[in-house]
C-alpha positions in Angstrom: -25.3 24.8 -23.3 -28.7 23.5 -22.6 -32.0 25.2 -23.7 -33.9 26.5 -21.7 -38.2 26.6 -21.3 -39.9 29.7 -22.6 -41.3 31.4 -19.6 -44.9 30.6 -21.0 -44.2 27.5 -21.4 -43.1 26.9 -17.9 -46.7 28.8 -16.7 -48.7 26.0 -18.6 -46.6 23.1 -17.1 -47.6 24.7 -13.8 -50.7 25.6 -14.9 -51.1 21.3 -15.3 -52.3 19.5 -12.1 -50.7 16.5 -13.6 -47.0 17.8 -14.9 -47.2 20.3 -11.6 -46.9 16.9 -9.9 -44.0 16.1 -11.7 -42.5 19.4 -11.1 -39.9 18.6 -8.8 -38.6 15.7 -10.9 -38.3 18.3 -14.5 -36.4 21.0 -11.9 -33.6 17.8 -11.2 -34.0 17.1 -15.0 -33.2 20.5 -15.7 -29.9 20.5 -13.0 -28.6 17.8 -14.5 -28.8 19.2 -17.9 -27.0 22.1 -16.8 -23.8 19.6 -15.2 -23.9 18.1 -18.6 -23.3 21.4 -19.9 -20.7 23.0 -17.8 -18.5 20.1 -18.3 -19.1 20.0 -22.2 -17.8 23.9 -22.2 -14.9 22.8 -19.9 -14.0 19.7 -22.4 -14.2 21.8 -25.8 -11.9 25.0 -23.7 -9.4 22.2 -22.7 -9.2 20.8 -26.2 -9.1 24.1 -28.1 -6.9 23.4 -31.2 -3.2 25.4 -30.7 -2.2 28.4 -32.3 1.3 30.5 -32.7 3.0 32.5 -30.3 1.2 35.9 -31.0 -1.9 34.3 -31.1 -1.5 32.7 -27.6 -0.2 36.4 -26.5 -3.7 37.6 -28.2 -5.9 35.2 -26.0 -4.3 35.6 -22.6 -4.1 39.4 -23.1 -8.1 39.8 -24.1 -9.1 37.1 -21.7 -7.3 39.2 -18.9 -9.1 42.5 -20.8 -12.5 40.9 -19.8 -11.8 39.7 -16.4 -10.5 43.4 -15.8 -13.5 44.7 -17.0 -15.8 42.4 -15.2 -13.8 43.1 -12.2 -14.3 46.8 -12.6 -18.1 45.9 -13.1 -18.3 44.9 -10.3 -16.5 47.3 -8.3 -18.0 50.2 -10.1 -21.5 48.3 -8.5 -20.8 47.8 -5.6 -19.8 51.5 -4.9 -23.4 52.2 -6.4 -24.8 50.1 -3.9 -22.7 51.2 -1.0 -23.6 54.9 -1.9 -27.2 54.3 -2.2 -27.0 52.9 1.3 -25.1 55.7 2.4 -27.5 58.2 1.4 -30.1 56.0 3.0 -28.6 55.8 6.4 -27.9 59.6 6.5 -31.4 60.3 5.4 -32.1 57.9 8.8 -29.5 60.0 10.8 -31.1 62.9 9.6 -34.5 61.5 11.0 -33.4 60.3 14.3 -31.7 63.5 15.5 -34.7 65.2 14.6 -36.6 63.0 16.3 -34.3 63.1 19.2 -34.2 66.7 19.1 -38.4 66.7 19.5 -37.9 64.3 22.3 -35.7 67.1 24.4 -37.8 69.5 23.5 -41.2 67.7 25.0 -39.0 66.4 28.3 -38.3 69.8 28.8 -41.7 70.8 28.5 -42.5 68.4 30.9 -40.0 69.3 33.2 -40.4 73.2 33.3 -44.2 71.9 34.2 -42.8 70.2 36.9 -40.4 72.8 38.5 -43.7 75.3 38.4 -45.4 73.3 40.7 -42.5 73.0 43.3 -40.0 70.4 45.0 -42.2 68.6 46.9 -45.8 69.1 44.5 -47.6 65.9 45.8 -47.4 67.6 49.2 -48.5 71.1 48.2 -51.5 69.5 46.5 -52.6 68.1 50.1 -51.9 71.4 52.0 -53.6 73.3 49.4 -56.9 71.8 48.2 -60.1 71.3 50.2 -62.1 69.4 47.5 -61.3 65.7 47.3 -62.2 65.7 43.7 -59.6 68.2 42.4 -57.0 66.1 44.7 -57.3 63.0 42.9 -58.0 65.0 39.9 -53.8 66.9 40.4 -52.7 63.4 41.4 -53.8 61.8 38.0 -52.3 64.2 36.2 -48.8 64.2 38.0 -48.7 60.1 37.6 -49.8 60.9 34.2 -46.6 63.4 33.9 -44.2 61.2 35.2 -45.0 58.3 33.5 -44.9 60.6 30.2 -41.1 61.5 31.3 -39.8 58.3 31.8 -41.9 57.3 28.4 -39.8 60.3 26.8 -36.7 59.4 28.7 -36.4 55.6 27.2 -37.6 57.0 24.2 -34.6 59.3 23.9 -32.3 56.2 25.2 -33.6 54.0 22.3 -33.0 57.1 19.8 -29.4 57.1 21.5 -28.8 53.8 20.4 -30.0 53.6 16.7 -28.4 56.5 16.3 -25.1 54.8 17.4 -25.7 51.7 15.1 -26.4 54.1 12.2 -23.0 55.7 12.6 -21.6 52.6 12.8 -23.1 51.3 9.6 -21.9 54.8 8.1 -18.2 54.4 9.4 -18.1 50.5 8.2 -19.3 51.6 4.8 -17.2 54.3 4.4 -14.3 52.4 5.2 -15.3 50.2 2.7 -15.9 52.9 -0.1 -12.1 53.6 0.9 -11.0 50.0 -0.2 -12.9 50.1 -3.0 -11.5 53.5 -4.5 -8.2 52.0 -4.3 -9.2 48.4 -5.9 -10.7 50.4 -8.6 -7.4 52.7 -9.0 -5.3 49.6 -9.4 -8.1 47.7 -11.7 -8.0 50.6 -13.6 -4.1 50.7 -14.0 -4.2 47.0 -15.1 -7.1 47.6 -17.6 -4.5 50.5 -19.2 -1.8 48.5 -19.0 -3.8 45.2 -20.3 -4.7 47.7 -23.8 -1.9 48.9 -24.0 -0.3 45.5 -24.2 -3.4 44.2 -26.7 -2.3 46.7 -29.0 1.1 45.5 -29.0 -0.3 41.9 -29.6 -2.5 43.2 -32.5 0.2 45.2 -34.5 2.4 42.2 -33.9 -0.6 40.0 -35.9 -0.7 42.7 -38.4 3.1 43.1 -39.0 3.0 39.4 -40.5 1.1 39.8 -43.1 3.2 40.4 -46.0 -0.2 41.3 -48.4 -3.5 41.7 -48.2 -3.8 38.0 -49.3 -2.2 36.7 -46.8 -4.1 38.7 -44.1 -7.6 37.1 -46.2 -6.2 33.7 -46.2 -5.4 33.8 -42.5 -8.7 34.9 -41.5 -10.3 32.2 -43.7 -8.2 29.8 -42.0 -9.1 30.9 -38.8 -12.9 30.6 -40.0 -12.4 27.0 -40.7 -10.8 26.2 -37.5 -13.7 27.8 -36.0 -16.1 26.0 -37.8 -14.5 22.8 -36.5 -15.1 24.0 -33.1 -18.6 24.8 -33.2 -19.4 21.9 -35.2 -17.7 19.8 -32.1 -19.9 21.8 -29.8 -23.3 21.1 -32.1 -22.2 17.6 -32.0 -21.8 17.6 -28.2 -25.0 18.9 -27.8 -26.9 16.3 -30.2 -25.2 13.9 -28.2 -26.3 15.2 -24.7 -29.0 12.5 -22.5 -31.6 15.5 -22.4 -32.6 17.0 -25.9 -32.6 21.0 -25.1 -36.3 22.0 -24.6 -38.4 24.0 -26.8 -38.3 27.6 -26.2 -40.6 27.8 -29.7 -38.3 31.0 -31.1 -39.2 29.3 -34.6 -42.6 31.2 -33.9 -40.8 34.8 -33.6 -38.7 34.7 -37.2 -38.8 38.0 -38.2 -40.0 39.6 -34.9 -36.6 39.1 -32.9 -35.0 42.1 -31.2 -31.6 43.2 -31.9 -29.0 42.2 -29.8 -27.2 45.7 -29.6 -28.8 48.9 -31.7 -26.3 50.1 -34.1 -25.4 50.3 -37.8 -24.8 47.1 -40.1 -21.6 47.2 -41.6 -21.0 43.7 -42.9 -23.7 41.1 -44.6 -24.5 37.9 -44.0 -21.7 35.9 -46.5 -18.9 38.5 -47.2 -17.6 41.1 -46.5 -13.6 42.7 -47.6 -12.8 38.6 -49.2 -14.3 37.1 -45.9 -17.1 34.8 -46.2 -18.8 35.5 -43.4 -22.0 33.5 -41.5 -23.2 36.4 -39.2 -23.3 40.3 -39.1 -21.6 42.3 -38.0 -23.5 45.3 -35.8 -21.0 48.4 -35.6 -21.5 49.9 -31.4 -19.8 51.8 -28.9 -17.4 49.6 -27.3 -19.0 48.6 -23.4 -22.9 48.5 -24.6 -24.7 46.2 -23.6 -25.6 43.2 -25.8 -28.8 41.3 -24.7 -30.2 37.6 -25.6 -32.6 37.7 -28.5 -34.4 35.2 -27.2 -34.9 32.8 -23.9 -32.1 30.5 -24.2 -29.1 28.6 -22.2 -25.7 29.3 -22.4 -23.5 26.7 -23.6 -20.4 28.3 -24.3 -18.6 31.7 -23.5 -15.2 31.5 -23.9 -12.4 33.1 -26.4 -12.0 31.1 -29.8 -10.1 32.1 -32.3 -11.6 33.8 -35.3 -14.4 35.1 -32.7 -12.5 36.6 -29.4 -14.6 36.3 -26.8 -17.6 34.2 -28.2 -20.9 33.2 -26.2 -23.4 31.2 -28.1 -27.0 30.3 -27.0 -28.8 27.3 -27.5 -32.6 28.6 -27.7 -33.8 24.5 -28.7 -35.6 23.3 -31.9 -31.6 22.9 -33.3 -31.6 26.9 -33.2 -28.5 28.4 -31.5 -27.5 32.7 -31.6 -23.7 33.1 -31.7 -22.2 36.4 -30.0 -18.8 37.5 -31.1 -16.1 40.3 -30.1 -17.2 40.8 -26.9 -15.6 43.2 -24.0 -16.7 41.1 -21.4 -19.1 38.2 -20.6 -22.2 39.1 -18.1 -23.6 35.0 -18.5 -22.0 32.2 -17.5 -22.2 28.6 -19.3 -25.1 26.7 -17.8 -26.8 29.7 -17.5 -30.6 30.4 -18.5 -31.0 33.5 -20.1 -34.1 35.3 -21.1 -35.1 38.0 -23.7 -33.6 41.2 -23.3 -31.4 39.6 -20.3 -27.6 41.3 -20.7 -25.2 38.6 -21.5 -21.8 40.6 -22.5 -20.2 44.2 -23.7 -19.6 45.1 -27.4 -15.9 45.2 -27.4 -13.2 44.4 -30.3 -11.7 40.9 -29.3 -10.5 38.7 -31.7 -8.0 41.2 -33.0 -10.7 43.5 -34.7 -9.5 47.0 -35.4 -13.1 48.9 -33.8 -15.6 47.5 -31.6 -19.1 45.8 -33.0 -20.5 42.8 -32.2 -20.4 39.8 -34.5 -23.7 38.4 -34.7 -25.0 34.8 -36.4 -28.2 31.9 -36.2 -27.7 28.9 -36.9 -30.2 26.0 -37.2 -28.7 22.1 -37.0 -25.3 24.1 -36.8 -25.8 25.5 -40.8 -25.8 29.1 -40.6 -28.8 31.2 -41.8 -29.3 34.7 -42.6 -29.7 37.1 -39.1 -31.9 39.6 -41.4 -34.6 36.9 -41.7 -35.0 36.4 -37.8 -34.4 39.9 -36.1 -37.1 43.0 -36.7 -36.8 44.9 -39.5 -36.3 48.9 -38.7 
């Protein structure tokens, strides 16, 4: 999709009396950049070229695979969340009864100073004391208890009260942790069932090949189809009102993080009779994979060849392409920043293990990853 501006270079524009005027009018610029995007990705998903049976079978099944394990993302977070406010609020229970219980405890204090002095006290203190003095002195100090138990009184009534809201919040959350053990259950039955039926779909694919040629030549093919489809998409993009801004990543070839840690087990250009334009970075399947650099999403969708593909557009013609994924965690239209999580290593596409597929490319020609990220 579109680029997106560098963090520092969106502190100068601010830092700019004159462009801070303009502010408002760059933010629309920007939102209007990002419609031109969303519909771009929904124009090049609708057009994607058609494929045979299994292949179809392959996409539904690993689009469903990702949705699942989006789903149970989100799930699995929410629980987090509703547990951490769980533990909060009986942390606050824990606080109020013992705050409560201190109450009591100084009312009844008060009290058992009360019942000392008699049933009628205010009259005792007349009959009994000659000195003026020490009679408004005994008086003060009654008003002064009874004002202190009905202070301790409303106190205990507002205690009474929060302590009721905090079960409540406790009950409603609970209730909810409930339905959410059984969403996750069934999510996880579906994500079984959903492998189970990818591996089907993949030994299907593999069953095909009568050689090891015609395995090669099909992957080939599939390359060149998916060249077609990102050319269309670098095309799309030269084509859109707004150039993408500058996020200056030209500045940081070399010094680039890695998108995932893990062990290089392709080159850039081939690999087993593949040319390939990427790397391929071997991981646990489910780690995150993170932007390299401050970008925009403009596409994240599965494409043949790739699986689930999300490709970046970081400006200056330079665009990171993210392949195999699990799961997406960015959307297209999205502005994402260094080190920001934008999918899962996963094995899409049909691959046999789970590593992530990595490539630049600069005015769509593909260049060599190993020049751009750090060395280790």
């Amino acid at each position: 999709m579109r680029g997106v501006i560098a963090l520092s270079t969106v502190l100068m524009m601010l830092c700019s009396p004159a462009i801070a005027q303009d502010e408002h009018a760059a933010r629309q610029q920007l939102d209007a950049l990002g419609q031109e995007i969303d519909s771009l990705s929904q124009r090049l998903s609708a057009t994607a070229q058609a494929r045979d049976s299994a292949e179809r079978e392959l996409q539904q099944v690993e689009t469903e695979l990702a949705e699942t394990h989006q789903r149970l993302d989100a799930l699995q977070a929410e629980r987090r969340q509703l547990d951490a406010e769980t533990t909060q609020l009986l942390q606050h229970r824990d606080r109020l009864e013992a705050e409560r219980d201190a109450q009591y405890a100084a009312l009844a204090q008060q009290l058992a100073a009360l019942y000392r002095l008699g049933p009628t006290p205010q009259l005792k203190l007349l009959l009994n004391q000659s000195d003026p003095a020490e009679l408004d002195r005994m008086q003060a100090y009654l008003n002064r208890l009874t004002q202190a138990r009905q202070q301790r009184l409303t106190d205990i009534r507002r205690l009474d009260t929060a302590l009721a809201d905090t079960q409540q919040a406790l009950s409603e959350r609970q209730t909810r942790l409930d339905t959410l053990a059984d969403e996750l259950e069934t999510q996880s039955t579906l994500l079984a069932q959903r492998t189970a039926e990818r591996r089907g779909v993949v030994a299907t694919l593999d069953d095909r090949y009568g050689s090891e040629a015609d395995r090669l030549a099909d992957l080939n093919q599939s390359r060149e189809q998916a060249e077609q489809q990102l050319r269309a998409i670098q095309a799309e993009l030269a084509r859109l009102s707004q150039p993408s801004p500058t996020t200056h990543i030209t500045r940081t070839q070399g010094d680039l993080p890695w998108p995932v840690q893990g062990s290089i087990t392709a080159d850039f250009q081939r690999r087993d009779g593949v040319h390939y334009n990427g790397i391929v970075i071997q991981a646990n399947e489910g780690t995150a994979v993170t932007a390299v650099h401050s970008g925009r999403v403009v596409f994240a969708d599965w494409m043949r060849g790739f699986g689930n593909l999300l490709i970046i557009d970081h400006g200056d013609q330079i665009m990171t392409l993210h392949a195999h994924l699990q799961q997406f965690s960015a959307r297209p239209g999205q502005q994402v920043n260094r080190g920001d999580e934008i999918g899962r290593v996963g094995n899409s596409g049909g691959q046999p293990r789970s590593a992530l597929y990595f490539e630049v490319r600069r005015g769509g020609a593909p260049i060599n990853p190993q020049r751009w990220i750090a060395r280790r």
